[in-house]
N, C-alpha and C positions, 0 to 999 in steps of 0.2 A: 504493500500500500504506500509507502515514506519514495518507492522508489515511481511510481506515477505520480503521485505529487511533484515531487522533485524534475519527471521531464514534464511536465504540465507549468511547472515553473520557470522551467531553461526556457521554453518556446514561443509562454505569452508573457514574461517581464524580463528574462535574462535577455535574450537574443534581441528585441527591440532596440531595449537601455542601450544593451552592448553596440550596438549598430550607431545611435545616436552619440556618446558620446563616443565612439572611434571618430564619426565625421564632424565633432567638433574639437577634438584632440587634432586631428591631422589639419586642420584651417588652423589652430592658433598657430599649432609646429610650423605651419606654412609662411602666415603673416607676417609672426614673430622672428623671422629666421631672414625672410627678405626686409625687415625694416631692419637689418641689422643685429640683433639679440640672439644669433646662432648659437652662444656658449648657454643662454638660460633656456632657451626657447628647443633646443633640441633637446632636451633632458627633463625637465619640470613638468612639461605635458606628457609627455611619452611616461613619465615615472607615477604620476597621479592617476592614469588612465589605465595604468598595468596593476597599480592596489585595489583601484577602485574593483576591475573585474574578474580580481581573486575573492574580493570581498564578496561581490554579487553572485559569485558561482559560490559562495557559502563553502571555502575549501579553506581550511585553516592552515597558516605559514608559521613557519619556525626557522629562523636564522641561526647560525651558529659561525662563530669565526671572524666577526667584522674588526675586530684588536686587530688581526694581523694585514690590515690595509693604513696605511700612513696618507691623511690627506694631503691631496695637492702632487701626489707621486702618479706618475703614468704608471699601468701597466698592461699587460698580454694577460683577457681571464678567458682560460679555457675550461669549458665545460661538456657533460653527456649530454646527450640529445632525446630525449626522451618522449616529449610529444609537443604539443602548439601554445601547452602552456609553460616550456620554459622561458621564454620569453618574457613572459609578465612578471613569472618569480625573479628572475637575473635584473628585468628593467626597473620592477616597484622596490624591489627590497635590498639591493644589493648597496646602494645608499652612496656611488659613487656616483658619476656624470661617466658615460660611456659613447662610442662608437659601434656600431653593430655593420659585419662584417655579417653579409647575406646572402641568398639565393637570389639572383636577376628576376628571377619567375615576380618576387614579392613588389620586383617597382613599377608589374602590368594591373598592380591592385588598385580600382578606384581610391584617391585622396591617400590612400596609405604611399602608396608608391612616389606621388610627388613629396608628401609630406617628409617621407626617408632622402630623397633628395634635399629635400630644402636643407633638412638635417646635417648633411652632410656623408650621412652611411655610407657604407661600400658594396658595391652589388657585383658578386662575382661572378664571373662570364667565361663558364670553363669547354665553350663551344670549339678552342682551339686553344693552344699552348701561347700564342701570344695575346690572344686576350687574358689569359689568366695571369698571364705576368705583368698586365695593366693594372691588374683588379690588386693584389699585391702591392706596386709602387703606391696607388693612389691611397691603400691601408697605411703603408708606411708616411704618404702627406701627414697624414691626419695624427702619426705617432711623434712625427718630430713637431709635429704645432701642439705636442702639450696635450693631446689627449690619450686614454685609455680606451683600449680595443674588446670587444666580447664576439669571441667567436667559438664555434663548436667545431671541434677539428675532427668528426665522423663523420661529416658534411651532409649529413640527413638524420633523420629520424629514426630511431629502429625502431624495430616489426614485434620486438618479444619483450623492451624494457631492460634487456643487457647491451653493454657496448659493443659495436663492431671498431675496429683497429683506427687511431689515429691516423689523420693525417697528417704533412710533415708543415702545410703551408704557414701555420701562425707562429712555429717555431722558428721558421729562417726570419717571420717579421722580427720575432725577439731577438734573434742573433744578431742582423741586421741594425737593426737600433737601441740595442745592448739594453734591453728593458728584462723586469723578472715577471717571470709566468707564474700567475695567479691558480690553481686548479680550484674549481667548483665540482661540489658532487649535487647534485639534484635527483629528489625523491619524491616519488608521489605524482609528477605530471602524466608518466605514461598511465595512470591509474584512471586521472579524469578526464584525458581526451588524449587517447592514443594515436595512430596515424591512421586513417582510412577509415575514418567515426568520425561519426556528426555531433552522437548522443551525449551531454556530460554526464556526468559521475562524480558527485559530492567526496572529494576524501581529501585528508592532510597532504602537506608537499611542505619538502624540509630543503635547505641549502645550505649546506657545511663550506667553508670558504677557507681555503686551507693557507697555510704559510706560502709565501712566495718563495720561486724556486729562481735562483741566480742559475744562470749558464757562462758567468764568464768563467774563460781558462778551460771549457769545455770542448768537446772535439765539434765541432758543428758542419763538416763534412755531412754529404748526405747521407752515410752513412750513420753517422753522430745523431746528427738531426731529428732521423728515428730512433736511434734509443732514446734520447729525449721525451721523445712522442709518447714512447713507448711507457717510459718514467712516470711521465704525470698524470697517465692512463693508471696505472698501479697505482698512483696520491689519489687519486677519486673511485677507484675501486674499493677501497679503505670503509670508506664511511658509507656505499650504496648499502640500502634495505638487504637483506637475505635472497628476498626471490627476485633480485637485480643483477647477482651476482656469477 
């Protein structure tokens, strides 16, 4: 009975809300960001708008780990991938100002899509080896101008709620501009909207925010690179749930 209530809920108050205030989230991001206000304007809306619809999907958040972030420091946060609501967990509560580093597909999204533009995001275009090597330099713009990147180095979603194997690309931006990689472990999202589901599903989501990992003096060869990868895949295996693991 609690679970027809609940999609009875998502359908005629979640899902409406949700729609309106995305399109007045992505207009302020827009406005604010062409009158100049790019450092507040990409961050303050995108961050109120991703509490507000953990709050409204009634999915209770639990941070852990925010001591080991120093404000005013850039970094590389690499997280799992889990489902459509990692996004809101990393954007409402991780309590920094970030950069998101995304899939192309997300900038053919009415108002979302301009609004990540206006933002400044990074839309990665892995149609061919030299667009992704565009999508890359233009991440690195945005790291030497002082800001902090959030990217998911599995570069999708997975299917079961375990991770498939990193990839190497947010590592060489660390290497590159000698910043320390942040790992997130994230719990709970594959639970309330998995990939390939509409339907939500009320349940907790946790984000453990671990100690930042220096690479200097480290071998960063490509071969390096991935055990890197490989590293801070093992720092956020640590803390997933049991049946994530």
């Amino acid at each position: 009975m609690m679970r027809l209530f609940y999609i009875l809920y998502t359908w005629l108050f979640f899902v409406p809300v949700f729609l309106v205030l995305t399109i007045l989230t992505a207009v302020t991001t827009i406005v604010g960001c062409l009158l100049g206000g790019e450092k507040i304007f990409s961050y303050y809306p995108g961050m109120i708008w991703s509490r507000l619809t953990c709050y409204l999907a009634l999915c209770p958040v639990k941070v852990r780990g925010r001591e080991h972030l120093q404000p005013g420091k850039s970094y590389i946060f690499a997280a799992n991938h889990q489902g459509a609501f990692d996004i809101f967990l990393i954007y409402g509560f991780l309590g920094v100002p970030i950069k998101w580093v995304m899939k192309a597909g997300i900038g053919k999204i009415p108002f979302v899509g301009t609004a990540c533009r206006a933002a400044g995001f990074i839309f990665v275009d892995n149609s061919t080896p030299k667009a992704a090597a565009r999508s890359v330099v233009e991440a690195e713009r945005c790291l030497r101008n002082g800001a902090s990147i959030a990217i998911f180095p599995e570069g999708s979603r997975t299917y079961t709620g375990k991770m498939i194997r990193f990839k190497k690309g947010a590592f060489q931006m660390a290497a590159d501009q000698h910043l320390e990689i942040v790992p997130i472990t994230l719990n709970g999202p594959f639970h309330v909207l998995p990939i390939g589901s509409l339907n939500l599903h009320r349940h907790a989501m946790e984000m453990v925010i671990h100690e930042p990992i220096s690479i200097e003096g480290m071998d960063t060869s490509h071969k390096g690179l991935q055990v890197i990868a490989d590293q801070t895949q093992q720092v956020i295996a640590q803390d997933l749930w049991p049946e994530f693991k």
